[in-house]
N, C-alpha and C positions, 0 to 999 in steps of 0.2 A: 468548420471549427467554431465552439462556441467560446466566449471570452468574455474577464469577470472584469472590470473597469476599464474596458479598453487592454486590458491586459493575458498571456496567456500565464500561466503557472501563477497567480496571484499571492505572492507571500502577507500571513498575516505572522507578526510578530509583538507574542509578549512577556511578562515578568511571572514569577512562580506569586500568588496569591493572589492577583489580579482577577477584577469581571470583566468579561466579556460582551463587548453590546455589540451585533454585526444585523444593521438593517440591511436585506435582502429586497431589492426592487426586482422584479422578475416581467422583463420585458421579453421574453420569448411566447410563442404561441402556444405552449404549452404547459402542464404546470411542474412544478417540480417543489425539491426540498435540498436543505444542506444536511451534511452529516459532518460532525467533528470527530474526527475517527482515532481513539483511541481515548477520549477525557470521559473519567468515571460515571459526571453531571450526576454528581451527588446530591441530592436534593431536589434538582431539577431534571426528570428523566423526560418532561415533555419538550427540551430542547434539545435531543439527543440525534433527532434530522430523521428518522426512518420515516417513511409514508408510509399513511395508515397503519402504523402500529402505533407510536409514539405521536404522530401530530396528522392533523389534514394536508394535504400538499397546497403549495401558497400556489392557487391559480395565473393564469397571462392577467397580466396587468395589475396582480396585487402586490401585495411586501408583508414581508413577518421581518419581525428585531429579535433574535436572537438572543439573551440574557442569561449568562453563566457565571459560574467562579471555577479557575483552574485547580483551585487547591492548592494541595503543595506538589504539584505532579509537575513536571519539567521536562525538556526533553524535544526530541525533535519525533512530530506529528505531522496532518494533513484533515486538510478537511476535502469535502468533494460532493455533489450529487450522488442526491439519492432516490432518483424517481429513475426510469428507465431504461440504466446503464448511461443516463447523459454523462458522466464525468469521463467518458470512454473519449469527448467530442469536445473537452477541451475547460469543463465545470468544475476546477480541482485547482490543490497549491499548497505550499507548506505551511504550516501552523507551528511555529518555535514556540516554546515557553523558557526563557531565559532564569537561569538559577544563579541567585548570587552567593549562592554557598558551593558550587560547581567544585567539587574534589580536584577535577583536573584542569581548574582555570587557569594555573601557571604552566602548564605544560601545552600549552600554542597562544599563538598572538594573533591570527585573526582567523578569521569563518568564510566557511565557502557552500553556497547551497545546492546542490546537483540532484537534480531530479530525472526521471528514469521513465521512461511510458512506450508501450506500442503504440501505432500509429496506423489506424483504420481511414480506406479514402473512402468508404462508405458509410451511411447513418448508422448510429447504432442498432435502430430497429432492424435494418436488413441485417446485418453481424448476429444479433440475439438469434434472428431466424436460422442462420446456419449452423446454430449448435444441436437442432434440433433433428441435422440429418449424421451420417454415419461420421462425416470428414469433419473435424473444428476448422473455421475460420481460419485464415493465415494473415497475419498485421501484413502492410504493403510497408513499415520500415520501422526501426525501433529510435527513438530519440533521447537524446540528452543535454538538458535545460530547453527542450521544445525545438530541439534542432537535428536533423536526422537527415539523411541521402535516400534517393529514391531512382529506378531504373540501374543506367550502370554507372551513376558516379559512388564513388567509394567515400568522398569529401565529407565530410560531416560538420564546415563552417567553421565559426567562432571560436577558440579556445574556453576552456573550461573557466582559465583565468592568466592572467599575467600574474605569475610570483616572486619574490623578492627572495633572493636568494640568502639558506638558511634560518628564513621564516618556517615558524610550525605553523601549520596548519589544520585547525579543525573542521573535515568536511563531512558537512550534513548528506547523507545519499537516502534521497526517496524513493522506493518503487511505484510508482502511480499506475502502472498498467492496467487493460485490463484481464490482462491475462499473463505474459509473459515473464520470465524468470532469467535474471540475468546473473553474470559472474563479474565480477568487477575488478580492475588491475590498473595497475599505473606505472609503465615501464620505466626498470630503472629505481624505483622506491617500493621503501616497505610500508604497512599500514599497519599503524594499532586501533585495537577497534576499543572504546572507552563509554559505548551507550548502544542498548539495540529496543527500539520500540519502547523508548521513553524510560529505562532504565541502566542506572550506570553499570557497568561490568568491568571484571576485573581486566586491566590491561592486555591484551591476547595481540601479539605480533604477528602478521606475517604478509602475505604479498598478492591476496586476492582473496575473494570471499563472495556466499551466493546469497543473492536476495532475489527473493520471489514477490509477487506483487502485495500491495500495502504495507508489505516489511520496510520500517528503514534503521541506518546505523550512522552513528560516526566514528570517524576515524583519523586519527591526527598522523599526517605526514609530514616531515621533515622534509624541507626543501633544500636538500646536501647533494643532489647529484651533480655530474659539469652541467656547467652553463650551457643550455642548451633549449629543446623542445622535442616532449617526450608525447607517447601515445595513453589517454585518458582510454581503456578499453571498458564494455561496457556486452559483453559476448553474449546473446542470446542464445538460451537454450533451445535445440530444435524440440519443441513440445507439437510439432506439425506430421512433421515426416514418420516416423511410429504411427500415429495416427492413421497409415492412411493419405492424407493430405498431401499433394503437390506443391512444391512451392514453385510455381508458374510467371509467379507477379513483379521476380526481380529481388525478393524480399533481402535483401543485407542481414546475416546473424553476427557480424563485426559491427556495432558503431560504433563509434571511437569520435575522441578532443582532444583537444590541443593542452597540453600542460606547457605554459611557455613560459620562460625564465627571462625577468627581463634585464635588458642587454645582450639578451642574443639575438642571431634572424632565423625570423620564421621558415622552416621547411615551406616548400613550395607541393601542392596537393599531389603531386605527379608522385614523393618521394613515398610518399602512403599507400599501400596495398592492402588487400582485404587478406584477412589472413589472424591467426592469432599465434599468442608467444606464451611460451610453456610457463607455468609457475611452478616453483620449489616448494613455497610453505602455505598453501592452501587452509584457509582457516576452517576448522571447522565448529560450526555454531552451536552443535549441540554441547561441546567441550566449553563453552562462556561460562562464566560464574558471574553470579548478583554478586554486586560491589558492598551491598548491604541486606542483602538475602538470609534468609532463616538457616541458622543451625540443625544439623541432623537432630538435637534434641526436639525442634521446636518445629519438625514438621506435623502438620496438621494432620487427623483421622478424618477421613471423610464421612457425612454422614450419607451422603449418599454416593452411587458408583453410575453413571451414564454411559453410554455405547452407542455410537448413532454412525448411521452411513445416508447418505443420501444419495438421489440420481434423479434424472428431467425425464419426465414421462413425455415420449414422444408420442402418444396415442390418444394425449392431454386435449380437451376442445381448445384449450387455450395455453400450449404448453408452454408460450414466455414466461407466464406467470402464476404458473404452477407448477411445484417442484415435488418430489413424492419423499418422502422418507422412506426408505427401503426397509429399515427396519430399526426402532431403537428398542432397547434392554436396557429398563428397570433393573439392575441387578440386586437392590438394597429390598423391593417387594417382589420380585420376582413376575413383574409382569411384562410383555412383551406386546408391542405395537406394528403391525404390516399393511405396508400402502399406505400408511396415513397421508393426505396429499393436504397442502399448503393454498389456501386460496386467498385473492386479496382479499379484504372485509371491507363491508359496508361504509364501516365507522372506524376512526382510531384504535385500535387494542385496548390501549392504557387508559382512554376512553370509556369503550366498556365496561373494563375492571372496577374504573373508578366507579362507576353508576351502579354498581351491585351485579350487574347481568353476570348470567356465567358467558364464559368463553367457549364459541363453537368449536365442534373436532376438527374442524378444516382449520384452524391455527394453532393446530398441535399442544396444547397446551401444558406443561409439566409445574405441577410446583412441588416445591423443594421446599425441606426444612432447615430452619433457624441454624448456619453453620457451614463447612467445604464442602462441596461437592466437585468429585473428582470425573469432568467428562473426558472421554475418550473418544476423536472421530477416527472414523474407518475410511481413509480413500479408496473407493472403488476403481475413480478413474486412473486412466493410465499418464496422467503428468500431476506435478504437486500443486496445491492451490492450499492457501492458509484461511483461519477461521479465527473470528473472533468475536469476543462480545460486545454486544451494546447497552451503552449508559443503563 
């Protein structure tokens, strides 16, 4: 397990207008890069963390500093590795940007930050390599705040937190995986969900809700049940077994924490079983509404329409790091691209661009005109996985 000051899940926390200066010493043997995963880096897309596209990777024993401004974005983020799946091994951690114009600041009194991750006992590089046969990988335990059960204990540690009873609470929930997709519940209490990936939405109630990896949300809970200690669930999707895949290894798809109310005693581990408990009001995420979202008048015409599906060429010389695009559609010129495969490059991307050179076809390159453009991906594979863009 790798670790970012002595620490694992390292929180950075800051204010909505704020720059950002994060010196990166990199004492590991080899090299890597950050990624702040979700901040626009308007202005500065060379501090955007991707290797070789956006920047060189900071070699063993060098440092890069970091230099951004958040803007007015807010919201609960993460940053993580971005060179060889290392954030998979422990290179990752929340990134808050605090808003003091927060719509729903009086509706809780304090913050709780819950992070979310499968748990590989092997290198990343062996894990990359078994994506590339029939069966996906299986995590050997899922965790939450970096704490998870492995073999046959069911225990999963520490409480999520001690709370004061009839305190609201605002809980930040990260996905860090890197792969797994979880359901989230809290026996006993309802959740509103009030932000999802760094935008506020409109209040949506109810008693569990699914995030898939890099996804996060918060959700303010009312600490009104009896005094007591309740189960923090946190239910992994079997994205394994479909597949194919055996799960062999013991893997736990319950992990669970403790929600402890203080002035109560703690349940003793024995009274916890693996197992899960039905929800009534199941959120669904597509039904969210922006809190401050465009009017049906003022949605946008795209100027252009994208289609893209991708898949890992197993036939690849080098398929870790090269990915094919199965096929995207132009739909706005009507032109269509097949096999086009991704390879690393030589040089930075943004690099390139800047120096006049064209960009080779092995980094797909699309450009788009002044204005929306509306992509649409095509999951081929058979469990969900989310996309996004970079700065």
């Amino acid at each position: 397990m790798k670790v970012v000051n002595e620490q694992l899940d390292y929180a950075i926390h800051v204010s909505k207008g704020d720059t950002v200066s994060v010196k990166v010493n990199n004492y590991m043997p080899v090299s890597t890069s950050i990624h702040w995963h979700g901040m626009y880096q308007i202005e500065t897309p060379w501090m955007d963390g991707a290797g070789m596209v956006t920047q060189c990777l900071i070699p063993s024993g060098g440092n890069l500093t970091y230099t951004f401004n958040v803007g007015n974005q807010t919201g609960t983020y993460w940053w993580h590795a971005h060179s060889a799946s290392q954030y998979t091994e422990g290179l990752r951690g929340p990134f808050i940007i605090y808003d003091p114009d927060d719509p729903y600041m009086a509706e809780y009194d304090e913050e709780i930050i819950i992070t979310l991750s499968d748990n590989f006992h092997k290198s990343a590089k062996t894990i990359l390599a078994g994506y590339v046969n029939a069966n996906d990988p299986v995590p050997d335990s899922g965790l939450i705040n970096g704490v998870g059960s492995f073999d046959c204990s069911f225990w999963s540690g520490d409480g999520v937190a001690c709370v004061t009873p009839d305190i609201s609470n605002r809980l930040r929930v990260i996905n860090m995986s890197a792969q797994a997709q979880f359901f989230v519940s809290l026996d006993g209490h309802n959740m509103t969900v009030i932000e999802t990936d760094g935008v506020y939405t409109y209040p949506a109630l109810g008693d569990s809700f699914p995030i898939a990896a890099a996804q996060r949300y918060s959700v303010i809970v009312i600490a009104n049940a009896s005094i007591g200690s309740y189960l923090f669930r946190a239910t992994m999707a079997d994205m394994y077994t479909p597949t194919g895949s055996n799960i062999t290894n013991g893997l736990n798809l319950y992990p669970t924490a403790i929600w402890h109310y203080n002035g109560s005693l703690l349940y003793t581990p024995s009274e916890f079983l693996n197992g899960t408990l039905s929800q009534k009001m199941p959120l669904n995420p597509y039904t969210l509404g922006e809190l401050h979202g465009m009017t049906q008048a003022e949605q946008p015409t795209p100027q252009s329409n994208v289609y893209v599906s991708f898949l890992v060429n197993p036939n690849s010389v080098d398929p870790l790091n090269n990915t094919s695009v199965s096929s995207i559609s132009i739909i706005s010129d009507e032109t269509t691209f097949f096999d086009s495969q991704y390879l690393v490059p030589q040089r930075p991307s943004l690099q390139t661009y800047l120096l006049g050179n064209p960009l080779p076809a092995t980094e797909n390159p699309y450009v788009v005109q002044n204005g929306w453009v509306l992509i649409e991906v095509r999951n081929s594979d058979n469990v969900e996985h989310i996309f996004h863009l970079h700065g």
